[in-house]
Residue frames as a rotation matrix with the C-alpha (Angstrom) as fourth column:
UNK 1
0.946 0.317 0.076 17.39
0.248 -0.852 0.461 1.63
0.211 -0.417 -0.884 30.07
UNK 2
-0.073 -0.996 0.057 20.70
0.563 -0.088 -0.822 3.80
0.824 -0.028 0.567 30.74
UNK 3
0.679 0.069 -0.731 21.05
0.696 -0.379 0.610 5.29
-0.235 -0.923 -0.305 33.97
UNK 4
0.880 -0.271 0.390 22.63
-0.190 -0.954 -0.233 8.61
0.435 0.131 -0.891 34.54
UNK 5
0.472 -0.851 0.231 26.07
-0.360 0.053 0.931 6.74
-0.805 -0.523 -0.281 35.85
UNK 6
-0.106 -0.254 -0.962 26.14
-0.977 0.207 0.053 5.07
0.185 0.945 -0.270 32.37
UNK 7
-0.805 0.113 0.582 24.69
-0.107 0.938 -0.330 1.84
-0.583 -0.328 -0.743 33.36
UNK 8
-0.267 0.839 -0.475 22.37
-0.776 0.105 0.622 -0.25
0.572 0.534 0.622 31.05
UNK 9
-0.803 0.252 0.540 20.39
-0.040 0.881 -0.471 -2.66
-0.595 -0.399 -0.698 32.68
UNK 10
-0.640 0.625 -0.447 17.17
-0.223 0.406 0.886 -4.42
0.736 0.667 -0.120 31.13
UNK 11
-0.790 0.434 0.434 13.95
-0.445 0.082 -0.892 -4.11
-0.423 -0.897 0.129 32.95
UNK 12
-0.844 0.351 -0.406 10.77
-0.074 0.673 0.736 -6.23
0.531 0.651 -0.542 32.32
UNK 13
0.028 0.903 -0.429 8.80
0.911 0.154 0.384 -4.89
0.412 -0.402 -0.818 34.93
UNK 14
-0.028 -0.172 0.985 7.91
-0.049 -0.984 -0.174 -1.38
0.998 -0.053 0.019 35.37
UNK 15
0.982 0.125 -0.143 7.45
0.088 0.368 0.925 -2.62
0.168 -0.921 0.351 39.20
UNK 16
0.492 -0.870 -0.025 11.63
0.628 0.334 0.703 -2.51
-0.604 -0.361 0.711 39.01
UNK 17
0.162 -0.557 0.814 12.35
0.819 -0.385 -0.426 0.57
0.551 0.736 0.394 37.68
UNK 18
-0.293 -0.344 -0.892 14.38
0.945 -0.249 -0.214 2.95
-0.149 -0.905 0.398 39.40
UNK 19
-0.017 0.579 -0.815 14.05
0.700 -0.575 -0.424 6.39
-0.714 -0.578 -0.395 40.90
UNK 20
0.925 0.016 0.380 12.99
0.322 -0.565 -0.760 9.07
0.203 0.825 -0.528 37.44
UNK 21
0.881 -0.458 -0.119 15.98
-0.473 -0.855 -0.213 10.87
-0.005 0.244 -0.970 38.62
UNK 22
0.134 -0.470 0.872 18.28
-0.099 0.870 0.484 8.02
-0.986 -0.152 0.070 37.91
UNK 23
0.391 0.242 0.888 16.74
0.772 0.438 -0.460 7.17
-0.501 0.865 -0.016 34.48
UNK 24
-0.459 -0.437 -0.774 18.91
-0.170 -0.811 0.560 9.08
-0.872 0.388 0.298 31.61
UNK 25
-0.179 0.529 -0.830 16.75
-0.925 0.198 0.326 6.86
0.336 0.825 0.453 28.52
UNK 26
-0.078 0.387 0.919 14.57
-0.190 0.899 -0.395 4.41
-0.979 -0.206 0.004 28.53
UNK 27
-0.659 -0.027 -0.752 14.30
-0.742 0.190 0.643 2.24
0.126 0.981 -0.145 24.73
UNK 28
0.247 0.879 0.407 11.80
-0.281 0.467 -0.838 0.01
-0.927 0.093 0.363 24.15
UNK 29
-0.761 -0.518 0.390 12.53
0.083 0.519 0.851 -2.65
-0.643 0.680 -0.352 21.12
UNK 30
0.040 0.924 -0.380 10.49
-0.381 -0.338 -0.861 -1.97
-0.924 0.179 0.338 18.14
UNK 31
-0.697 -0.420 0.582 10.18
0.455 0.369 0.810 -3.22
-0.555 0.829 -0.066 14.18
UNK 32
-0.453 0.225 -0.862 8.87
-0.684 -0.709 0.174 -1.23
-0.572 0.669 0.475 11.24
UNK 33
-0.485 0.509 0.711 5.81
0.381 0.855 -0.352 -2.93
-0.787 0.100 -0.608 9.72
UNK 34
-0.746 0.384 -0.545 5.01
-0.655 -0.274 0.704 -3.00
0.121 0.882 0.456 6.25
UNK 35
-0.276 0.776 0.567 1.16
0.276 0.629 -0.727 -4.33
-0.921 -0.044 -0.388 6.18
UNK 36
-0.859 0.376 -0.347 -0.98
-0.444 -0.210 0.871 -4.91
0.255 0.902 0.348 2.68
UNK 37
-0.552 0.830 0.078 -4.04
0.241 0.249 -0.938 -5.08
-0.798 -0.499 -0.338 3.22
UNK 38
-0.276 0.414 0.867 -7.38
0.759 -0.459 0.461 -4.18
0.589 0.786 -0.187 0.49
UNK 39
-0.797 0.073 0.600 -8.56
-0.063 -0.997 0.038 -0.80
0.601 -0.007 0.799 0.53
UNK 40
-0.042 0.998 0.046 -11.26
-0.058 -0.049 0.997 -1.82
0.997 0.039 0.060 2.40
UNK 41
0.645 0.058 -0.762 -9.62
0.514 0.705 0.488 -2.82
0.566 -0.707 0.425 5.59
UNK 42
-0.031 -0.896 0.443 -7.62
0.466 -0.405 -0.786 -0.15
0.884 0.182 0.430 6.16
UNK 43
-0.079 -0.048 0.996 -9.40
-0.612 -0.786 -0.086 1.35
0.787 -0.616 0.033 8.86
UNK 44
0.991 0.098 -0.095 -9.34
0.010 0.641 0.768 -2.25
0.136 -0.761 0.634 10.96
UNK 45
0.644 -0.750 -0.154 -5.91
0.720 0.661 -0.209 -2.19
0.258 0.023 0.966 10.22
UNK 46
-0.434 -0.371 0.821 -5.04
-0.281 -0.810 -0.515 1.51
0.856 -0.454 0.248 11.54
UNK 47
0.649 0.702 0.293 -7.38
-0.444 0.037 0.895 0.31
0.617 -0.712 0.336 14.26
UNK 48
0.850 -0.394 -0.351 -5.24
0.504 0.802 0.321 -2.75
0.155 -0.449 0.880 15.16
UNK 49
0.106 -0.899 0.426 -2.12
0.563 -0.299 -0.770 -0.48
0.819 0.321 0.475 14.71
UNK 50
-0.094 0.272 0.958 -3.01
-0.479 -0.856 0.196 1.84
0.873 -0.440 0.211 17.13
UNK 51
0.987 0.157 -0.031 -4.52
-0.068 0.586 0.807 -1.09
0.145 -0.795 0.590 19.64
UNK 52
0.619 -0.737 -0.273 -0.68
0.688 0.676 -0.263 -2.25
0.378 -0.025 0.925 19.29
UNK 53
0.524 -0.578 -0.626 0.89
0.179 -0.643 0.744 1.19
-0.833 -0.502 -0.233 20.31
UNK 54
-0.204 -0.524 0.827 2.03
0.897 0.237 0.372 1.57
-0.391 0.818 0.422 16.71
UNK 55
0.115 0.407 -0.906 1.89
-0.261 -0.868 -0.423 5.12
-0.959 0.285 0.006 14.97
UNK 56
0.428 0.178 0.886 1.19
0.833 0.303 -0.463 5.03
-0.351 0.936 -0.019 11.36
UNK 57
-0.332 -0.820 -0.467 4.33
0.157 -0.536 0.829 6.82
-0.930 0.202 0.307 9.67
UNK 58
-0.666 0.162 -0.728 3.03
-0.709 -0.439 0.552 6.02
-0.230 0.884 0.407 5.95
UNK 59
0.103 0.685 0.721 0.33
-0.046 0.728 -0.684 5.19
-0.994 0.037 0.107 3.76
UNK 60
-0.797 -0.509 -0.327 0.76
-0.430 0.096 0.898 3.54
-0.425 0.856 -0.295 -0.05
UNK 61
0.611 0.791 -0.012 -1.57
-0.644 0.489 -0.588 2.65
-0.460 0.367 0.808 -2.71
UNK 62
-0.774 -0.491 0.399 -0.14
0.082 0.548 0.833 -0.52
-0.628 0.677 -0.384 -4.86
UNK 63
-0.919 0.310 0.244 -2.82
0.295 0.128 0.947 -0.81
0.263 0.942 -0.209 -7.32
UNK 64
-0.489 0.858 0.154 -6.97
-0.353 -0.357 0.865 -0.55
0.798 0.369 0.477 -7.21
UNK 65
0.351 0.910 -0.221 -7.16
-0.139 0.284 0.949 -2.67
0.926 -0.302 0.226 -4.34
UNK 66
0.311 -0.576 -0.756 -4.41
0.950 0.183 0.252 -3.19
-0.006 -0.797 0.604 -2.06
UNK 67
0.534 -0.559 0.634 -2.58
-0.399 -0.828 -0.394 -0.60
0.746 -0.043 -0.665 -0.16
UNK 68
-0.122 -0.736 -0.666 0.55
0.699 0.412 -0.584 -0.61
0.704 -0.537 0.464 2.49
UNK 69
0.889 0.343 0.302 0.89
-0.104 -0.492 0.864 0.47
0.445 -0.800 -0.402 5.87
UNK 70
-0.157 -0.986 -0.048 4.17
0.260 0.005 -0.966 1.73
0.953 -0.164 0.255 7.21
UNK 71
0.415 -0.025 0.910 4.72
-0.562 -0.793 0.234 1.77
0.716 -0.608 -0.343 10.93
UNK 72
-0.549 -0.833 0.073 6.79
-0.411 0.193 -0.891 1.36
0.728 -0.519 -0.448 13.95
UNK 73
0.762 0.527 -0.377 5.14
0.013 0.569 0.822 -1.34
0.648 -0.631 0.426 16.55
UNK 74
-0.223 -0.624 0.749 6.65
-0.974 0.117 -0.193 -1.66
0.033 -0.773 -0.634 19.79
UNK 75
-0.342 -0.017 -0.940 7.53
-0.105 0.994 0.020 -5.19
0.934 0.105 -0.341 20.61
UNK 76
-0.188 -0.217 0.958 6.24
-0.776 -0.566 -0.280 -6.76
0.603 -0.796 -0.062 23.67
């Protein structure tokens, strides 16, 4: 998080985060997930994406049975 003096500090509990008018950005570590999965599973696996706070950026066929899933997961 950067504060509005230009401090960064690292919080780990929203229980320690200071007043909103303080906060200039908050970030939040994330990683870009390539999933293959078969065509059949795709909608557990947008499910699970979603459960994870992930937004599904792209979808890919590879062949007749498999496809990819692009998207950003927040770590946590």
């Amino acid at each position: 998080m950067t504060l509005t003096d230009g401090t960064v500090k690292e919080i780990d509990n929203p229980a320690y985060l200071p007043e909103p008018n303080y906060i200039e950005r908050i970030e939040e570590p994330t990683v870009q997930a390539f999933i293959i999965c078969p065509n059949e599973y795709i909608g557990d696996m947008m499910a699970l994406v979603s459960e994870k706070r992930g937004n599904l950026d792209h979808t890919e066929t590879l062949d007749s049975k498999r496809v990819m899933l692009t998207s950003p997961i927040a770590i946590e």
